[in-house]
N, C-alpha and C positions, 0 to 999 in steps of 0.2 A: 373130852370128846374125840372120838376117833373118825379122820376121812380114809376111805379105801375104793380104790377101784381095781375092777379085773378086768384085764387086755387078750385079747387074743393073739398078739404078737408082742415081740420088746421092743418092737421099733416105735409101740405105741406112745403119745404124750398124750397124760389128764388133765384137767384141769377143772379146779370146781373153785367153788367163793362164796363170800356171806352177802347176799343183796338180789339185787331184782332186774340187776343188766350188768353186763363186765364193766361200766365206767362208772370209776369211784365204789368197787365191788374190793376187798380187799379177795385176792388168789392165793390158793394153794397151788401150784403147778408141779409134776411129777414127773420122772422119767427115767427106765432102766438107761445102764449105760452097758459097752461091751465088757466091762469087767468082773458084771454082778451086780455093783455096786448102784445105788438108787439116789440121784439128785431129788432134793426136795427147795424148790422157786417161789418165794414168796414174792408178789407180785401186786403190782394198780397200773390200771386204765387212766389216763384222761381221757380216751376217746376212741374212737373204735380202730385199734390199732394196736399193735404189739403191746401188752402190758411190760410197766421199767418196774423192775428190782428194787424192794423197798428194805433197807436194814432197818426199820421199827415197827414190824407189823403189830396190828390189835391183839393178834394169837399167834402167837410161837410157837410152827409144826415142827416135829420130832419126828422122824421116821421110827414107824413101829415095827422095828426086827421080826417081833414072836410073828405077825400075820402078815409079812412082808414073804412075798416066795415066787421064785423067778424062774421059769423053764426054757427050753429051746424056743417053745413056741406060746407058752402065755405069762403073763407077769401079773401076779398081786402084789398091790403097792398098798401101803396103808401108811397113815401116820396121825399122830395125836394130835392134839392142839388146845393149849394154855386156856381158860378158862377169861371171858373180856370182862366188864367191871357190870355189875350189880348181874348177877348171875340169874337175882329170881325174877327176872323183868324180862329174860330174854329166853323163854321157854319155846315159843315159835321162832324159827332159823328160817328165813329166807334163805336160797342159796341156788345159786350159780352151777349149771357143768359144763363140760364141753372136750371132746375129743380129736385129737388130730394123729393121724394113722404117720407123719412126719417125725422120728426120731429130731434130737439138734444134733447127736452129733458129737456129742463135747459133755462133760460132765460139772460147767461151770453153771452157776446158779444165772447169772447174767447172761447166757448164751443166747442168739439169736433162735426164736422157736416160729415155727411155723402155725399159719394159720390155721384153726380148726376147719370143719367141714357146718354146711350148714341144716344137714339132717344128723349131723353129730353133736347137739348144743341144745340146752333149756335151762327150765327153774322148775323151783318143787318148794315146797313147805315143810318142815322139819318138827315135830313136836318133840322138842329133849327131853320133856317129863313123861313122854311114853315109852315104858320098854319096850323093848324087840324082839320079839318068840328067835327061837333057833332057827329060822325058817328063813327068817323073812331078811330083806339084804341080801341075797346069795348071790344077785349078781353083782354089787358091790363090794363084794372082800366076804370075809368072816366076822367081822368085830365091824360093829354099825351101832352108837350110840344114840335110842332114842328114835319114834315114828315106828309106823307101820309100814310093810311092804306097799302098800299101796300111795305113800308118800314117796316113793322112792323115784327115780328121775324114769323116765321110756324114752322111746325114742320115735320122734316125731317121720311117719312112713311118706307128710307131702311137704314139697319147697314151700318154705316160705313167704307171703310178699316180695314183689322187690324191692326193696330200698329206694331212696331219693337218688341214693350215688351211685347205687347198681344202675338206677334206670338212665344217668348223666351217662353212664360209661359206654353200656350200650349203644345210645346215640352217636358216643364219638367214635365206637367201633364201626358202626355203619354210614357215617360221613365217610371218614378217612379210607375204607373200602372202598368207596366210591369213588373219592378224591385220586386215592393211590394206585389204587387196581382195576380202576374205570376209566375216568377223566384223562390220567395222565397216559395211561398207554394208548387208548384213542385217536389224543393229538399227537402222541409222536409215531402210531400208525398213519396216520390223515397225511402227516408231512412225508411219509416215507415212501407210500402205493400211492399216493395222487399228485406230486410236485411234476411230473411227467407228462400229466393228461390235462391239468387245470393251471391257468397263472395265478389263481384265485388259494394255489393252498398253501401260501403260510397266512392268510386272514383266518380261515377253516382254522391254521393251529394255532394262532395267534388266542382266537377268542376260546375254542378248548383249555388250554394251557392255563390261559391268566382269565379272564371274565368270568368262567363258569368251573373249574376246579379252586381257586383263591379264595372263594364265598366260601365252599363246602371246608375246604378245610382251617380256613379264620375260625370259622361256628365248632369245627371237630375238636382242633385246640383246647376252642374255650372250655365245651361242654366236658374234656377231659380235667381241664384244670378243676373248673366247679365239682367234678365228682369226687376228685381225691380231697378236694377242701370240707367239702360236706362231708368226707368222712373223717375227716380230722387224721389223715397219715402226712408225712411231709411230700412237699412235691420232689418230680425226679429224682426221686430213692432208687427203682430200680434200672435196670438195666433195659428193659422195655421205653419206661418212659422217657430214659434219658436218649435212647438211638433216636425214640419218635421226636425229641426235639433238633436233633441232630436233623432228622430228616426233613422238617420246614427249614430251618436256615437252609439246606442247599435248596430247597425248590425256591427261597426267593433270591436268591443265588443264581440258580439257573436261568431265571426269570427275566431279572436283569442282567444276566450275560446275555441273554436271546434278543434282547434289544437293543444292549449292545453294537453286536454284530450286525443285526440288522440295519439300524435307523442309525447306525455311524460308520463307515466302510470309504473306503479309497476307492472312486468310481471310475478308473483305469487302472485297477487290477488285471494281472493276467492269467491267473489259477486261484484257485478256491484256499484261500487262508488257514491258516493252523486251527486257528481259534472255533471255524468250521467244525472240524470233528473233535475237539474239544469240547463244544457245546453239545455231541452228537453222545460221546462217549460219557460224561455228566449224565445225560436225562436217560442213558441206558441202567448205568450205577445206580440211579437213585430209584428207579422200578425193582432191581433186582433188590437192592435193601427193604424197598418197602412189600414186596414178597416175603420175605422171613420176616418183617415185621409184621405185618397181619399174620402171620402163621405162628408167631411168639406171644400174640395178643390171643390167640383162641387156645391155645393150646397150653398155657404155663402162665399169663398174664390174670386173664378171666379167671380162671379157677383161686389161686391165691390171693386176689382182690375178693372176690367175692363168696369165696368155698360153696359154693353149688355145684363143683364138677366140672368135669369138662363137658364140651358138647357135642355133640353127636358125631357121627362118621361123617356125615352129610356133610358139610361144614369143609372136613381133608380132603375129600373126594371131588367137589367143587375147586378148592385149592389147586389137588395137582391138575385136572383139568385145564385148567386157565394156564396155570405156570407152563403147562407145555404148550398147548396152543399157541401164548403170545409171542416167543420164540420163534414159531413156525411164519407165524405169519409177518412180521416184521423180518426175518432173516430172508425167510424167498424175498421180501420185498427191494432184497441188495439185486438182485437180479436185472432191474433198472437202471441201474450204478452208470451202464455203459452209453443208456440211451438220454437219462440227466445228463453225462458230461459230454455228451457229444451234443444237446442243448445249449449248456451254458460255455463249450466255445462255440458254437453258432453266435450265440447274442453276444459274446466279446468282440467277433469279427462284423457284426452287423454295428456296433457301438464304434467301431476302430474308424467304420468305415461312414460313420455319420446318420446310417443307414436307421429308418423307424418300422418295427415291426410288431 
């Protein structure tokens, strides 16, 4: 039996297999490399995640030279594959495809491969006992053993459902947006433009900061974990998920420095402590990280979790808006710098002096 596919680029990776979902589907995986030369990946799923390298497959692909042919700009890939055990039982082939426009890179059979797409991916029925006119297959290679053109795989024109774990993810995309690029600039606008005009504004950032962003992002966590569990990948594998955990330790880090500072302090102080713009300079860092993280989350996160794409402009355009804005308006907000410390030595001098105000 021969599998082939034809690419419109070399950067392209195939992948097809014998079964009815990539888990516990034995793969054929394919892929030009820069030197001509054609990796062939024998591959299994436990779950919906990178398939591991198996040296004992059911069938033994062979790259087939004769209808194997590579150009600047498209690649036919073809290759055979060994014969599995009681041959005349197994005339209908369930089978697997799926395409990912991500070269790996590397010409090792174990290389790390990138996700397909999810309007690049099905199943099809396979009759081995039918021959195939000259015709039919063309867009799979030249040499197609077996079925008609009409068993042949298409390509699906609308997205998918979404998933249990796409739809976990999403939730914890739009918590943590909330949490990180709502909540938390908020309260450290609230403490910045109002500390001057209200006595009332570190309660205002107080319950911002910890009572009403803590819940959203407890819940953004969770529903993040639950969605890579439900898909059975490991947790903080990449580089997204591991900053975003980086990014809760310091917010309850910050959290408990900010009460700290507050609710323990030497109450004949006579200038505003270190720890002050420590605490100031922390909750600035941890907005600006989690800027690029939500921006690594829509733009390179989402897509590889889930191969649907990226999304829309709308989405970036929203993005820099904000990122510039909150800059804007927090930064005038130092502007007040002069008339807060000409406050807080007023109430030193009214404290010095016994004095209630």
């Amino acid at each position: 039996m021969c599998v082939a596919a034809t690419a419109n680029a070399t950067s392209t990776l195939s992948f097809s297999g014998f079964g009815q979902s990539m888990i516990q589907s034995p793969m054929v995986i394919a892929w030009p490399n820069s030197d001509n030369s054609v990796t062939i990946s024998q591959r299994l799923a436990a779950s919906y995640g990178m398939p591991s390298l198996i040296s004992d497959p059911p069938r033994v692909a062979t790259l087939d030279a004769t209808n194997t042919n590579m150009t600047p700009t498209r690649a036919d890939l073809a290759a055979t594959l060994g014969a599995q055990t009681d041959p005349d039982t197994q005339t209908q082939q369930q089978l697997i495809w799926a395409v990912s426009t991500t070269n790996p890179g590397s010409s090792d059979p174990a290389a790390t491969i990138a996700q397909h797409g999810m309007l690049t991916m099905g199943t099809f029925t396979l009759d081995v006992s039918t021959p195939v006119s000259s015709n039919s297959g063309s867009s799979s290679g030249d040499s197609t053993s077996g079925g008609t053109a009409d068993d042949l795989p298409t390509q699906s024109t609308a997205l998918p459902a979404l998933t249990k774990a796409q739809k976990l993810i999403i939730a914890h995309a739009i918590l943590f947006t909330i949490g990180f690029m709502l909540l938390l600039p908020a309260g450290a606008l609230f403490a910045r433009l109002l500390r001057t005009t209200t006595p009332h504004w570190f309660k205002g950032h107080w319950i911002i900061q910890f009572y009403l962003t803590a819940p959203v992002l407890l819940i953004g966590l969770a529903t993040a974990v639950a969605g890579v569990a439900d898909r059975g990948t490991p947790h903080f594998s990449s580089s997204h998920e591991k900053l975003g955990l980086v990014l809760c330790v310091l917010y309850v880090v910050q959290c408990s420095f900010g009460a700290i500072i507050h609710f323990v302090k030497d109450g004949n102080r006579q200038r505003r402590p270190p720890q002050n713009y420590i605490h100031a300079i922390l909750g600035l860092l941890i907005i600006a990280i989690a800027f690029a993280q939500v921006r690594s989350g829509y733009r390179t996160e989402w897509p590889a979790f889930s191969g649907r794409g990226s999304l829309g402009n709308g989405v970036n355009i929203l993005w820099i808006v904000w990122v510039v804005l909150l800059p804007v308006l927090y930064f005038g907000g130092l502007a007040l710098l002069p008339k807060q410390y000409s406050m807080e030595q007023r109430d030193r001098e009214y404290r010095d002096r016994g004095v209630k105000h």
